[in-house]
C-alpha positions as CSV (number, residue, x, y, z in Angstrom):
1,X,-9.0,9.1,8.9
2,X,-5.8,8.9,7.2
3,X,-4.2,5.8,5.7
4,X,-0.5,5.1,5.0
5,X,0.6,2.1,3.4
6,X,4.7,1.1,3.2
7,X,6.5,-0.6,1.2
8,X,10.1,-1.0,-0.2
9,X,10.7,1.7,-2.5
10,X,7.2,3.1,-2.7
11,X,6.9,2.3,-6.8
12,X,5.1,-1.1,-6.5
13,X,3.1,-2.6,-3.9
14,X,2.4,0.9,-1.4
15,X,1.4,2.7,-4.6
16,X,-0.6,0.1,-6.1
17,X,-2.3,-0.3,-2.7
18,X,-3.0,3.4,-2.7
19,X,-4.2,4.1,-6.2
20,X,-6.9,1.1,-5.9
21,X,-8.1,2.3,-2.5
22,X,-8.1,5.6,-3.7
23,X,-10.4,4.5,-6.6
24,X,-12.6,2.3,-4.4
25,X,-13.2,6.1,-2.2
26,X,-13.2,7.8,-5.0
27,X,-16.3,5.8,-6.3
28,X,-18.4,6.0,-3.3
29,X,-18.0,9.6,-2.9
30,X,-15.9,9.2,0.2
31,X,-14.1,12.2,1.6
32,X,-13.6,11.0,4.6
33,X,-10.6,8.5,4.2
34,X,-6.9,10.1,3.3
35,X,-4.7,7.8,1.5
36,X,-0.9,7.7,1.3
37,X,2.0,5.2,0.5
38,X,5.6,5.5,1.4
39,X,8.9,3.3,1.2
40,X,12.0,2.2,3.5
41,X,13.8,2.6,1.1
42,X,12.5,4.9,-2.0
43,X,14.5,7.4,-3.9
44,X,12.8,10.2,-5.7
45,X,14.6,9.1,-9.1
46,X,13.0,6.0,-9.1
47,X,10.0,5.4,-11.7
48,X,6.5,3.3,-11.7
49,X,7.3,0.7,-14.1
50,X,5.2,0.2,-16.9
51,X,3.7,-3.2,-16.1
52,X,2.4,-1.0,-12.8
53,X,0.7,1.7,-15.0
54,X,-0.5,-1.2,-17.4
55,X,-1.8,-3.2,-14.2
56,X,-3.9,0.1,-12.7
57,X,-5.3,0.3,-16.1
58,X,-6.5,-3.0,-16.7
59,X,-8.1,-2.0,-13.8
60,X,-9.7,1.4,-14.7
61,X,-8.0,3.0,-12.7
62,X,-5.8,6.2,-14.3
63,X,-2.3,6.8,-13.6
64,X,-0.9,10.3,-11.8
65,X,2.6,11.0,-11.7
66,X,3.9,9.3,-8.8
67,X,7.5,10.6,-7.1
68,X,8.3,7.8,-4.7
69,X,8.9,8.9,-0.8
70,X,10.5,8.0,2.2
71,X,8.0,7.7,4.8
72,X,9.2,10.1,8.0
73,X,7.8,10.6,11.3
74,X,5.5,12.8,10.3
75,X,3.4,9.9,8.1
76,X,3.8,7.6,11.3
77,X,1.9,10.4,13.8
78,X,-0.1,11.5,11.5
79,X,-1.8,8.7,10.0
80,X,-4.6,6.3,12.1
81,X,-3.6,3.3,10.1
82,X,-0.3,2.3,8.3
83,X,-0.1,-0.9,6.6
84,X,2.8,-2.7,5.5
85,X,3.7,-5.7,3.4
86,X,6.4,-7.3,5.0
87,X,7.3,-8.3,8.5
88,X,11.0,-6.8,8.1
89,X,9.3,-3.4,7.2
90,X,6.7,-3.9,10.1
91,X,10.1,-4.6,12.6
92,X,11.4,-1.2,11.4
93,X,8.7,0.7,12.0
94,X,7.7,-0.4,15.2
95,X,10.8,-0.6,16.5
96,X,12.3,3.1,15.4
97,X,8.6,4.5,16.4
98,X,7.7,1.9,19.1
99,X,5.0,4.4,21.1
100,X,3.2,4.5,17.4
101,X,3.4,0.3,17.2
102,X,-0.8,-0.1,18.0
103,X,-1.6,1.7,14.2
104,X,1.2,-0.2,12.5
105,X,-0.4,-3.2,10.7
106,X,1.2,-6.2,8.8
107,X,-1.3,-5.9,5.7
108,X,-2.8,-9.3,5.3
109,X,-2.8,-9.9,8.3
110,X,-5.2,-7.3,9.8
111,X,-7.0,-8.2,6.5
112,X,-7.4,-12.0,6.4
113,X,-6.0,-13.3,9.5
114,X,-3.1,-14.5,8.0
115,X,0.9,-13.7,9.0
116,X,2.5,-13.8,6.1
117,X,4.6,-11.1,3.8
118,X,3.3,-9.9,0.6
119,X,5.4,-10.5,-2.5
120,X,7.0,-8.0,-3.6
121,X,6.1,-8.7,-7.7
122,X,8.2,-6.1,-8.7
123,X,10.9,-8.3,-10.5
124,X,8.0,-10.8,-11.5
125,X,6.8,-10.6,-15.1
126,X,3.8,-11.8,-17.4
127,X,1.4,-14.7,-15.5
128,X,3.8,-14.5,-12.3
129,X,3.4,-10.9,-12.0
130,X,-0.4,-10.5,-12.1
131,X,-0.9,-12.9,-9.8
132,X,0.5,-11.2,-7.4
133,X,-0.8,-7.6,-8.3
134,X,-4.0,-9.6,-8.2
135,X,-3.7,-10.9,-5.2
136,X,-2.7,-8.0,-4.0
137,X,-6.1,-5.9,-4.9
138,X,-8.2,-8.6,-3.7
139,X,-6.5,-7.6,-0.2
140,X,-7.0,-3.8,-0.5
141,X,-10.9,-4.7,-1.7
142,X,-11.3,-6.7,1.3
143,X,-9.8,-4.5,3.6
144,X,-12.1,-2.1,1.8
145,X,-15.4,-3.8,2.1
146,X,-14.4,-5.6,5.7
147,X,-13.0,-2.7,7.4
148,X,-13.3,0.5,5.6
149,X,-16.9,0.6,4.1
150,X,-19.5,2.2,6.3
């Protein structure tokens, strides 16, 4: 199985998303699950801010050089699930790759039910930011343990 999970620039929410799931496989010794995350709109210049390493460690989880990328075609065919953070970026998606619209998931809401966009916390500091980081990895650990664990 192969995950791909989208977000705006591919520094933030999609990489965050990634690097806990990753850990959460990585943990159970599972081989078996592919992750990726891509951006609408990310630019290979662009760096993981420092509140983002700081936040995966908190959360022992290392960092790995990270090049934000553009997600392509290729990531939409190829993966069984691709989950994304906000409506607009789930519009895109489905409607420049319509055929591949059953595998394209608004994240929450295959999560929890519930149709709403995840915050983009990038421009968010201190107790505003790690809320939403937070929040954020409380979704990929249910999506984890509701959906994922076998």
């Amino acid at each position: 199985m192969k995950i791909c999970f989208i977000c705006h620039a591919n520094i933030c929410r999609s990489f965050i998303s990634q690097e806990i799931l990753k850990h959460l496989l990585l943990k159970d010794n599972r081989t078996d699950i592919k992750v990726i995350s891509r951006g609408t709109y990310a630019l290979d210049y662009l760096t993981v801010p420092q509140k983002i390493k700081d936040f995966l460690s908190e959360n022992n989880i290392a960092y790995k050089e990270h090049t934000p990328k553009q997600y392509g075609k290729e990531d939409i065919v190829s993966s069984d699930f691709i989950f994304v953070m906000t409506k607009e970026q789930y519009d895109e998606i489905t409607d420049k790759y319509s055929e591949y619209s059953d595998k394209t998931h608004l994240l929450e809401e295959y999560v929890s039910n519930k149709t709403r966009d995840i915050e983009d916390p990038i421009s968010l500091e201190g107790k505003k930011f790690k809320k939403v980081a937070t929040d954020l990895k409380n979704i990929i650990l249910k999506l984890y343990e509701t959906k994922l664990k076998s």
